[in-house]
C-alpha positions in Angstrom: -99.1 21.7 -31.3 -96.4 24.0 -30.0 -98.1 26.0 -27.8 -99.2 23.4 -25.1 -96.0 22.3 -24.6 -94.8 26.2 -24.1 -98.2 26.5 -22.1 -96.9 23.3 -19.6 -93.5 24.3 -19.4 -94.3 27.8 -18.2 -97.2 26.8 -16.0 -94.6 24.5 -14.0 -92.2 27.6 -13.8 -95.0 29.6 -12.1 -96.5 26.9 -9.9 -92.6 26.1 -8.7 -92.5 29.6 -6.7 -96.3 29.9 -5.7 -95.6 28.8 -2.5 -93.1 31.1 -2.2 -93.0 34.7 -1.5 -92.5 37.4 -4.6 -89.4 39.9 -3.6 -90.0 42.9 -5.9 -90.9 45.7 -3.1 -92.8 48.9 -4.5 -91.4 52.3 -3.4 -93.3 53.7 -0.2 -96.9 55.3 -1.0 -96.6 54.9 -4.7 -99.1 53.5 -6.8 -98.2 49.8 -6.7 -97.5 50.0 -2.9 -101.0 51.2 -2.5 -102.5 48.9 -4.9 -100.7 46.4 -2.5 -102.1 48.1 0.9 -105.6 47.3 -1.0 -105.0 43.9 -1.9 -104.7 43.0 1.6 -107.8 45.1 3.6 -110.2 44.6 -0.3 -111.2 41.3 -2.3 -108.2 42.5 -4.6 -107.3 46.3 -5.6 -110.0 48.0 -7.9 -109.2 51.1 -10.2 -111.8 52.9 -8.4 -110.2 52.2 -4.9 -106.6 52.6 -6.7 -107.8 56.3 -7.7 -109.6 57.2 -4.2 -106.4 56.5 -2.3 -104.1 58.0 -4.7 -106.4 61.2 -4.5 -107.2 61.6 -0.8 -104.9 59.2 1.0 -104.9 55.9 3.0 -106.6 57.5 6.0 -109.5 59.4 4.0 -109.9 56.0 2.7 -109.6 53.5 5.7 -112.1 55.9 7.1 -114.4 55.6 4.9 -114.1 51.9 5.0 -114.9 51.7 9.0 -117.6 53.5 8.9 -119.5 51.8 5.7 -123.0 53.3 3.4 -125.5 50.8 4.5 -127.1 49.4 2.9 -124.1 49.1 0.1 -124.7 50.8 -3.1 -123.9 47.7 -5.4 -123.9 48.0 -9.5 -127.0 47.3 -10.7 -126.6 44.0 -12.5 -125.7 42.6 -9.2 -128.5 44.4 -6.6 -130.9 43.0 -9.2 -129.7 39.4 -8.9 -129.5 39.6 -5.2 -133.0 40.6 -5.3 -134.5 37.9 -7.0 -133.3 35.3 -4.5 -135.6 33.9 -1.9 -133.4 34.6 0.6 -133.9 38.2 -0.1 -137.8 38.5 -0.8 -138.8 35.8 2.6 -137.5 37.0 6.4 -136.2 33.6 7.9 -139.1 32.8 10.1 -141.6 31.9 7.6 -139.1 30.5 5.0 -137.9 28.2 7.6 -141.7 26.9 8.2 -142.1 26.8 4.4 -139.5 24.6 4.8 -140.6 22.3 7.6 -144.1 22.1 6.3 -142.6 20.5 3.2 -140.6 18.4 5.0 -143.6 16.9 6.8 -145.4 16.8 4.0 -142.6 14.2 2.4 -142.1 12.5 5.6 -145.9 11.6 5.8 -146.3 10.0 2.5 -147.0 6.7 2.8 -146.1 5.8 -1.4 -141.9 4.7 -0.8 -141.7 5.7 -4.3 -143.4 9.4 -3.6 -142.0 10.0 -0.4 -138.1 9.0 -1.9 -138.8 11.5 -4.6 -140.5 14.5 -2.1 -137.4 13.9 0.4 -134.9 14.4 -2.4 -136.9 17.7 -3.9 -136.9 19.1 0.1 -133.0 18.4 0.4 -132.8 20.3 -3.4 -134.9 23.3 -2.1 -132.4 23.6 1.0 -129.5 23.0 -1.0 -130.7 25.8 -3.3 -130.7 28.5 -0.8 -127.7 28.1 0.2 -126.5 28.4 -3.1 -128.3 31.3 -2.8 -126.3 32.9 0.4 -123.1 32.0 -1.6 -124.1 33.8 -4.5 -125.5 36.9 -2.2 -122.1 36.7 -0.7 -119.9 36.5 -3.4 -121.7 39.2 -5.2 -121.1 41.6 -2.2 -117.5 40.7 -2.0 -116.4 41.0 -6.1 -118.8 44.4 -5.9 -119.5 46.3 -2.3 -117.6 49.2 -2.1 -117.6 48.0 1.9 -114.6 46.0 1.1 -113.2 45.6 4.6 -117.3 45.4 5.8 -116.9 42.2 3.6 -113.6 40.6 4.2 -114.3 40.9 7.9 -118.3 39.0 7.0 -116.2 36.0 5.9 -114.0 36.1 9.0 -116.6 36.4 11.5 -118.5 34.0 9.7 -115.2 31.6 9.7 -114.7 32.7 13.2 -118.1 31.8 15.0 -118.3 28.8 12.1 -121.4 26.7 11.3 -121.8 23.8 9.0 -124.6 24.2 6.5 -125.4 20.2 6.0 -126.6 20.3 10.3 -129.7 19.5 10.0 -131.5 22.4 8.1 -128.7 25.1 8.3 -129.0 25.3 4.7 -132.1 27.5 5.0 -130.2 29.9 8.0 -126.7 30.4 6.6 -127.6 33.1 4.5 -129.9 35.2 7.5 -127.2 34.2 9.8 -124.3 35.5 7.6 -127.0 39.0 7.0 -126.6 39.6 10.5 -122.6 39.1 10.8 -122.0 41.8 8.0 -124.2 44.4 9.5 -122.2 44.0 12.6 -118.7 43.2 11.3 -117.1 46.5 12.3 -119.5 47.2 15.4 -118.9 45.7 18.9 -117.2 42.3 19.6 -119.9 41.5 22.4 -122.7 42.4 19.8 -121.7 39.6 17.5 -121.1 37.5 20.2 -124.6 37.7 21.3 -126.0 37.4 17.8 -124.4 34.1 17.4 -125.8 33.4 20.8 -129.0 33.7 19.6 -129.3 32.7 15.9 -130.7 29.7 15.3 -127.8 28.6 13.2 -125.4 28.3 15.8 -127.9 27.1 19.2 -128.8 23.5 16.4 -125.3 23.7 14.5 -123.7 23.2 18.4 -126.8 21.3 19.9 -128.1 23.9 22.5 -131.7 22.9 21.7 -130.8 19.7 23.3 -129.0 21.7 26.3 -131.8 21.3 29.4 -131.5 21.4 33.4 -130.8 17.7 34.3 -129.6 16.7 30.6 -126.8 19.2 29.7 -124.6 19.3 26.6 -121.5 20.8 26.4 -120.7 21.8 22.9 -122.1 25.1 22.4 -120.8 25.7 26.2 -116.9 24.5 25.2 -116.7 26.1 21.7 -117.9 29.6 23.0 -115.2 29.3 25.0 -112.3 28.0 23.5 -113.2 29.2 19.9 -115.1 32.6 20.2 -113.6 33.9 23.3 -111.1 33.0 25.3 -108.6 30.6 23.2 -107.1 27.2 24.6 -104.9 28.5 27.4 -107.5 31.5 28.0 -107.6 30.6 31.6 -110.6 28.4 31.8 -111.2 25.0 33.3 -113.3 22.0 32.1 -115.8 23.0 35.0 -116.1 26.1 33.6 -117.7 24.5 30.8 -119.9 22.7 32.5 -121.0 25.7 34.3 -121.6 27.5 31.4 -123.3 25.0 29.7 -125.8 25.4 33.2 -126.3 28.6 32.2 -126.7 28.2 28.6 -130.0 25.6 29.5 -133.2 26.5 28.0 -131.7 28.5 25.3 -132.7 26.8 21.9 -135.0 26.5 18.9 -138.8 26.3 18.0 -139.8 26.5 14.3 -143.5 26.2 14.6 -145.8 29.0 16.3 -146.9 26.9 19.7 -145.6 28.2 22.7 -144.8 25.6 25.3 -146.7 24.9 28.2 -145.6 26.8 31.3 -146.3 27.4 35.3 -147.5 30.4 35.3 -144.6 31.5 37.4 -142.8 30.9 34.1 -144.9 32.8 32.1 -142.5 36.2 32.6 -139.1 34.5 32.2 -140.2 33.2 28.6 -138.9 34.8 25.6 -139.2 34.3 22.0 -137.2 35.8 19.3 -138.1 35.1 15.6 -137.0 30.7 15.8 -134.4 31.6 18.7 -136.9 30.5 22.2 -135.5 30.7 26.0 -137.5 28.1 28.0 -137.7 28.6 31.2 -139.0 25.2 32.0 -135.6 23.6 30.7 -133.5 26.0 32.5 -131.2 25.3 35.6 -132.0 28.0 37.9 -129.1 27.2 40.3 -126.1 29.1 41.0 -122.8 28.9 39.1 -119.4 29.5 39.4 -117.7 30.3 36.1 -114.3 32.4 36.0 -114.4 33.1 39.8 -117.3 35.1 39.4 -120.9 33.8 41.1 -123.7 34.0 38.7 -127.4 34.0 40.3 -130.3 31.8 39.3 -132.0 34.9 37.0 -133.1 32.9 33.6 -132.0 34.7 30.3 -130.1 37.5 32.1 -127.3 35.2 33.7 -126.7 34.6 29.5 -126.3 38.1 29.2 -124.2 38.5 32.5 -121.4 35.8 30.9 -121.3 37.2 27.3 -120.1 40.6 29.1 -117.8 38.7 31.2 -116.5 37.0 28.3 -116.4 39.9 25.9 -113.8 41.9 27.9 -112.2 39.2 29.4 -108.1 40.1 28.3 -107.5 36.5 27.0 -110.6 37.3 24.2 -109.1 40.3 23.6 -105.8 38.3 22.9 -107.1 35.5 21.3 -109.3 37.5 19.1 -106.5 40.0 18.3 -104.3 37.2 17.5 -106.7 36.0 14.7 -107.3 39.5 13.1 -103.6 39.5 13.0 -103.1 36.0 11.3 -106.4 37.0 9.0 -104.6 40.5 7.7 -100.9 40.1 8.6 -99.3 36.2 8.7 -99.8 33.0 10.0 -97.5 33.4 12.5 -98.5 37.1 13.7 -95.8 39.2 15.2 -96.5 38.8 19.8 -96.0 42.8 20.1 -98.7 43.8 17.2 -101.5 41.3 18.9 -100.5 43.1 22.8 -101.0 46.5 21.1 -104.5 45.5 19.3 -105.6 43.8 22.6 -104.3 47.1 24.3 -106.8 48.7 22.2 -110.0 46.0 22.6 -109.8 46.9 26.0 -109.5 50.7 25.6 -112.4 50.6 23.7 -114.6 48.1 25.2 -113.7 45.8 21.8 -115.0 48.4 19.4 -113.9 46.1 16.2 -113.0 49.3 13.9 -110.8 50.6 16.9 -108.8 47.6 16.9 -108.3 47.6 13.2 -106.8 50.4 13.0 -104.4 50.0 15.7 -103.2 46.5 13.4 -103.5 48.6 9.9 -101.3 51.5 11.4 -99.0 48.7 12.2 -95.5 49.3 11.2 -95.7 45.1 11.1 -99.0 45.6 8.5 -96.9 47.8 6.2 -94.0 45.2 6.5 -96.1 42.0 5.9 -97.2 43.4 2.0 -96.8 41.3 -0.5 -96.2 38.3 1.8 -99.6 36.8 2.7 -100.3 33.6 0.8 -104.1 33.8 -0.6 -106.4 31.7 0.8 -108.7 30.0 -1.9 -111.9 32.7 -1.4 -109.3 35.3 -2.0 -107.7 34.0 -4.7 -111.0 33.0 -6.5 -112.4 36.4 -5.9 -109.3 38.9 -6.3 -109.3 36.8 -9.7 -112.3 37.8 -10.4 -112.3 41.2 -9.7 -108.7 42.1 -11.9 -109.8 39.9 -14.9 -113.7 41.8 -15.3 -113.1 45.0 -13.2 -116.9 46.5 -13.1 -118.2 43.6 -15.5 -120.7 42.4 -13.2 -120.6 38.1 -13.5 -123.7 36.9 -14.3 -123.0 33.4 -13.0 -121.3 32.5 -9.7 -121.8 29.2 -10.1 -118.2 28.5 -11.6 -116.6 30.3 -8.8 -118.3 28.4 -5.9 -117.4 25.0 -8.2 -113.4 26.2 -7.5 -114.3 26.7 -4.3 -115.3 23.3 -3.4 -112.3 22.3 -5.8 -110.1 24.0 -3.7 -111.8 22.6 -0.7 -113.0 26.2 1.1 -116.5 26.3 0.1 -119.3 29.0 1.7 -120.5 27.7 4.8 -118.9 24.1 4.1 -116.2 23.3 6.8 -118.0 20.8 9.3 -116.1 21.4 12.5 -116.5 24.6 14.2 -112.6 25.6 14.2 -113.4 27.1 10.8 -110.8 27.0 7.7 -107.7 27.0 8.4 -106.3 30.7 7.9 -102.5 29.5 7.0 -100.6 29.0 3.9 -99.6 25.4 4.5 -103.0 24.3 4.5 -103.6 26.2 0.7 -100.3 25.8 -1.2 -100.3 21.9 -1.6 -99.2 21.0 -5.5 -102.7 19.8 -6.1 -104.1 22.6 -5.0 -101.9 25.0 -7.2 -102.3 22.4 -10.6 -105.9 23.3 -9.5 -105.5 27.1 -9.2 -104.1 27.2 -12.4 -106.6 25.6 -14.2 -108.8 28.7 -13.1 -106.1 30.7 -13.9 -107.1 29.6 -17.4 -110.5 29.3 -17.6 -111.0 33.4 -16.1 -107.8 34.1 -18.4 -109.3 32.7 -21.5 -113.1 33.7 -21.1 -114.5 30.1 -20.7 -115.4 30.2 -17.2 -119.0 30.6 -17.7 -119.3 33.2 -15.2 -121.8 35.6 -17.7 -123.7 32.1 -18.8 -127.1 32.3 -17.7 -129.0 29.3 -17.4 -131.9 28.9 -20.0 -130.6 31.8 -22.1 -128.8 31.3 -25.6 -126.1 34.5 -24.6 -122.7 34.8 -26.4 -119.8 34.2 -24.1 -117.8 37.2 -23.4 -114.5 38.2 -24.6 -111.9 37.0 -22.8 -111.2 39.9 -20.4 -108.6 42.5 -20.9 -106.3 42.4 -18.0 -103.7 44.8 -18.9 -105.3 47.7 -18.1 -104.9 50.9 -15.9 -104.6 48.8 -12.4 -102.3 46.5 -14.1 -100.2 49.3 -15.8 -99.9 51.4 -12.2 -100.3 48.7 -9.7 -98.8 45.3 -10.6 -96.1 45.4 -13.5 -94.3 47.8 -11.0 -94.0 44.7 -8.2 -93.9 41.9 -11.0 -90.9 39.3 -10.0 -88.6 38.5 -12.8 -89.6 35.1 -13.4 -93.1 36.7 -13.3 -91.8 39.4 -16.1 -90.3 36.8 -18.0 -93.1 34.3 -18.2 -95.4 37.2 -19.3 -93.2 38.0 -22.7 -93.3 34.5 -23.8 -96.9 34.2 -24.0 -98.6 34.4 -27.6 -101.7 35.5 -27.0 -104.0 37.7 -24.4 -105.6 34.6 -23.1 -102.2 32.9 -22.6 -101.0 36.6 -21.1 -103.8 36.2 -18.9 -103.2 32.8 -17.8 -99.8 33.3 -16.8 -100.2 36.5 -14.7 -103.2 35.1 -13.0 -101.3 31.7 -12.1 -97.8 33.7 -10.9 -96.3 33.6 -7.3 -97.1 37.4 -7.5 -100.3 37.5 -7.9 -101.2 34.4 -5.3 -99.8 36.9 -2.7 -101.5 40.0 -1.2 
């Protein structure tokens, strides 16, 4: 009966400083300051990483990291379970018909009792595969050895944001996040016009409904003041309507009719897996956007904006700015972002380029230790320390605490994206929450190596102090961190403690 009140007392302790930032600084290039310098650009520091950069260096490493293996080489435990989803046996196109055809098939029974029942097993299927691009995507983050190929996937997914409950987005997410990740360290103007294109974004912002004579803006105002340019980038609200002009026609056909065309059409139609340019509901006229004329041409004036806006200096800004808040701090130094856009421009916004103008950062090496962890980070980095190479069998607890902790895969409905800053994570609710994982990773009754329909033995709680812990944490540990630690009775309560300190919610 003593120990809960022990357990309680010490949980408050910890939770008191989370929001706070830990002040124990590691000597330059030693162990724990390179543990640290992984914890920020990885999921959270591995021994194998640890050991590469201790060997070979911060460079040979970083290098490494910008120019990833693809496809990554994965344990096998985990390539096998990524295998065995849907998402990864079916190419969108026909999975997305599979869909639809089920759909219709509900929608046309004529039984209310049949019809309720076939609607709610079509919203299960969809809901299911995006369970399925969650667990495909934590899996690559807890074990890709692309670790910066797969913190930048989230943020490009955050930063050209779609909602998976639009419509049928649950069935895209996973083929639209595929496509980020193999582009995450290419060019920005590459992933700008993939997201362009995907059917994900075209429904999630309503393009398909985007025609000459019946424009809508959205796609046309969020390309511009959330993937490009930035509010105060230098546009005008009839810039948005211009591009919104251009951006006509440009939208979405799931089934394998063409639509019927003049045949002096016929050449300006395209079709690209779901993703269709219409020529018929295009506005051919000229436009005006950011004091540069663009020509009735179809598609191509598309292609003439998103280079326009690609190297436009307020992207290279804006864009910087949020790299900088992602991997520095919410507020990032003015000077760093100038020196990445510096570098955008310099290299025609080669996204590798620019990261290693903010990594070789004097401000990077300063921020250590000081960046609050968002809950994907925290979930994850928890992850990784408590079962190293263990590969989970089960995701499903960790995408629970994510919808806990209210950042959930593919879940924020507005297209802004989650929020990137600590006040928006280090609420008391939200750390009460956070340590309540603390303790179910700390004491081995998460349920993360429970498979469904098999009678397994749960794990033993996982064996923390270990090698990493030894090199790369206890030398940074705060003293109320230190001191918390010796009072625990057990591993599990050891566990607990150092997974719930200030430390530790800190990269």
């Amino acid at each position: 009966m003593k120990a809960l009140p022990r357990l309680a007392l010490c949980a408050a302790a910890l939770l008191a400083g989370c929001a706070g930032t830990p002040h124990q600084v590691p000597g330059a290039h030693s162990a724990a300051a390179n543990a640290l310098w992984l914890d920020r650009l990885t999921w959270g520091a591995s021994s194998a990483d640890l050991k590469t950069v201790q060997a070979n260096g911060r460079e040979a490493w970083l290098d490494a990291q910008l120019k990833p293996v693809d496809p990554a080489v994965l344990p096998e435990a985990a390539k096998t379970q990524i295998q065995a989803l849907s998402i990864s046996q079916q190419p969108l196109l026909p999975l997305v018909q599979q869909m639809e055809a089920q759909r219709k098939a509900a929608d046309a029974l004529t039984d209310d009792a049949a019809k309720v029942e076939a609607q709610k097993n079509y919203q299960q299927a969809l809901t299911k595969l995006a369970r399925e691009a969650s667990t495909r995507q934590l899996l690559n983050a807890l074990y890709s050895p692309n670790q910066v190929q797969e913190q930048l996937t989230w943020f490009w997914f955050n930063h050209f944001n779609v909602h998976q409950y639009k419509n049928n987005l649950r069935v895209m997410v996973g083929d639209y996040e595929q496509g980020l990740r193999e582009r995450a360290l290419g060019r920005f103007r590459d992933l700008l016009g993939y997201t362009a294109h995907h059917p994900a974004m075209l429904r999630y912002l309503d393009n398909e409904q985007n025609a000459a004579n019946r424009i809508n803006e959205n796609y046309a105002r969020e390309l511009l003041e959330l993937h490009t340019l930035g509010v105060g980038g230098g546009y005008s609200q009839r810039d948005v309507q211009e591009l919104a002009r251009v951006l006509t026609g440009l939208g979405v056909n799931l089934t394998d009719n063409k639509p019927k065309l003049k045949p002096a059409q016929e050449a300006q139609y395209r079709r690209d897996g779901l993703m269709e340019f219409n020529p018929a509901r295009h506005d051919f006229g000229e436009k005006k956007l950011l004091g540069i004329t663009v020509k009735g041409q179809g598609e191509a004036e598309l292609d003439q904006v998103l280079d326009l806006l690609a190297r436009h200096p307020s992207t290279a800004r804006f864009v910087s700015r949020k790299l900088a808040q992602y991997f520095v701090a919410d507020e990032p130094p003015p000077a760093l972002v100038e020196r990445m856009a510096e570098r955008w421009q310099q290299s025609d916004g080669r996204i590798a380029e620019v990261l290693r103008a903010l990594v070789g950062s004097p401000e990077f090496e300063a921020s250590l230790g000081r960046k609050f962890k968002d809950p994907t980070h925290y979930v994850v980095s928890a992850v990784r320390l408590a079962y190293a190479d263990k590969v989970v069998l089960n995701t499903g607890p960790m995408i629970g605490w994510l919808y806990r902790l209210g950042q959930a895969p593919y879940n924020r409905q507005t297209p802004d994206g989650y929020a990137m800053d600590e006040s928006a994570w280090a609420g008391p609710g939200q750390m009460t929450t956070r340590f309540e994982i603390a303790r179910a990773i700390g004491s081995g009754s998460a349920g993360l190596f429970k498979v469904e329909g098999e009678a397994k033995d749960r794990p033993a709680f996982p064996q923390i102090a270990h090698p990493l812990y030894y090199e790369g944490i206890a030398p940074r540990l705060a003293a109320p961190t230190q001191q918390a630690l010796a009072q625990a009775t057990s591993p599990q309560e050891w566990n607990t403690y150092l997974l719930a300190s200030p430390d530790f919610m800190h990269r």
